[in-house]
C-alpha positions in Angstrom: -6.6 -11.9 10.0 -4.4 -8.6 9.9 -6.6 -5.5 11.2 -7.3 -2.4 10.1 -5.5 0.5 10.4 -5.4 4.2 9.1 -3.9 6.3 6.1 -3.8 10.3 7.1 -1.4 11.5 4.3 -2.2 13.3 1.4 -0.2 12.4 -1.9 1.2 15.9 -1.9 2.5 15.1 1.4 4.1 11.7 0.7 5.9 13.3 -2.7 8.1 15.3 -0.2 9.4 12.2 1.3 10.0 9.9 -2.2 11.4 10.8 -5.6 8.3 11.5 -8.7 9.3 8.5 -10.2 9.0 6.0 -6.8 4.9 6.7 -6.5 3.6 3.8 -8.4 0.2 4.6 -7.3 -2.4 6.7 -9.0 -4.6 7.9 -6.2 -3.4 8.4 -2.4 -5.7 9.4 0.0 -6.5 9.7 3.5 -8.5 6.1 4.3 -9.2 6.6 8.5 -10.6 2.5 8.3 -8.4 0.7 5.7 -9.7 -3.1 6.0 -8.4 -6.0 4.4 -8.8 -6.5 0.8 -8.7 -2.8 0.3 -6.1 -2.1 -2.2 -3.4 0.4 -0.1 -0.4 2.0 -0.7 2.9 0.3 0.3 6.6 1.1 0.5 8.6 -1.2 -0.6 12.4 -1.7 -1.2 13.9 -3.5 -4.5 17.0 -5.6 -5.2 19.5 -1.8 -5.7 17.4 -0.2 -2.3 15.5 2.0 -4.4 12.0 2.5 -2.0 9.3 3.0 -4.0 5.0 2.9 -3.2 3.2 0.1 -5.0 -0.6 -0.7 -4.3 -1.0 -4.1 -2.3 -4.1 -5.6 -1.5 -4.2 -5.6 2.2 -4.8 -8.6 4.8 -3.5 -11.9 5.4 -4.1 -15.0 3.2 -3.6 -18.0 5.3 -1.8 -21.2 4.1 -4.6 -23.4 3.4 -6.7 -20.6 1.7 -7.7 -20.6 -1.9 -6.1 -18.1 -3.9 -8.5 -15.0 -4.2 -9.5 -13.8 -7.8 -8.2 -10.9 -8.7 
């Protein structure tokens, strides 16, 4: 199972770093005890390298797992 780990940025913060348009998420903010199946921000990177942040659900889902509603 994938831990937990910690958030400290502020939105404001992370709009220095990426375009207006590459925030995909509503709501950023600091989470000190992000656990899995909390829904997080991610970076990611598409097909043209364009990084943008996209909520995730966060943990692992193991092979032989049933797929978790959504």
């Amino acid at each position: 199972m994938c831990g937990r780990y910690a958030l400290s940025e502020e939105k404001e913060e992370l709009d220095k770093w990426f375009d207006e348009d590459a925030i995909e998420v509503d709501t950023i903010k600091p989470n000190y005890n992000a656990a899995p199946t909390d829904i997080m921000p991610v970076v990611g990177e598409n097909e043209e390298g364009r990084r943008s942040i996209l909520p995730f659900r966060w943990g692992l889902l193991p092979f032989w797992a049933e797929e978790p509603d959504a």
